[in-house]
C-alpha positions, 0 to 999 in steps of 0.5 A: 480571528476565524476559528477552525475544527480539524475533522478527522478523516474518515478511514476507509474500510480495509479487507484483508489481503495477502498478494506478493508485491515488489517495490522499487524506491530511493534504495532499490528493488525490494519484496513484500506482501500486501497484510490489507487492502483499500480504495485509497492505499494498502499495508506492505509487510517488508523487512525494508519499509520505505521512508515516509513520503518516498514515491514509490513503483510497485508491481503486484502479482495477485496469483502465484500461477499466473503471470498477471501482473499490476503495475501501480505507483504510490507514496509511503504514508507511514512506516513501522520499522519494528515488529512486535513478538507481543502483538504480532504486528509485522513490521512494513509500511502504509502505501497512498496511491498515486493519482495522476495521468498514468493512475486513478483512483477509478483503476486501483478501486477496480483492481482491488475489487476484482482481487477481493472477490 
C-alpha cells in the first residue's frame, strides 16, 4: 500500500484591513467588515456569519466618500460564532473567493493590491 503525507498549505500572508462589506447568503442581505485581507480570501467581523460552505454574494465599498463599489463572490471556509472579551477576537467568518467565469483570482489580487496601498 502507497504511503501518503498530507503537506499543510501554505498560508497566505494576510494585511490588515478594514473596508464595509455587504453580503447576501441562504439568510439574506447582511453587513460586515473586512478585519484582513488575502489574494486567496478575507475575514468578515458580523454578528450574522455564514454557514461553512454557503456560496455567498458581496459587495465591498473600500471608501465611505465614494460610490465605488466591488461586486465579489466567495464560500465561507469557516466561521467564528462567538467573540472572545478576553482576546478580542471578534466574532465573524473566513471568506474563499470564488473562482470561475465572472471572477479570478487575477481580479480580486488586483483589487485587493490597489486597496492595500
Amino acid at each position: 500500500m502507497k504511503e501518503t503525507t498530507h503537506q499543510p498549505i501554505p498560508r497566505e500572508a494576510r494585511v490588515p484591513l478594514e473596508v464595509a462589506v455587504q453580503f447576501a447568503g441562504h439568510h439574506g442581505p447582511n453587513t460586515g467588515q473586512t478585519l484582513n485581507v488575502s489574494s486567496r480570501g478575507m475575514f468578515v467581523r458580523t454578528n450574522k456569519p455564514g454557514v461553512v460552505g454557503e456560496h455567498i454574494f458581496f459587495q465591498i465599498q473600500p471608501d465611505e466618500d465614494t460610490p465605488i463599489r466591488f461586486n465579489l463572490e466567495g464560500v465561507v471556509v469557516w466561521i467564528r460564532k462567538r467573540a472572545s472579551q478576553q482576546t478580542g477576537v471578534p466574532k465573524g467568518m473566513g471568506i474563499r473567493f470564488a473562482e470561475g467565469p465572472t471572477q479570478d483570482a487575477n481580479t480580486v489580487q488586483r483589487i485587493f493590491s490597489a486597496l492595500i496601498s
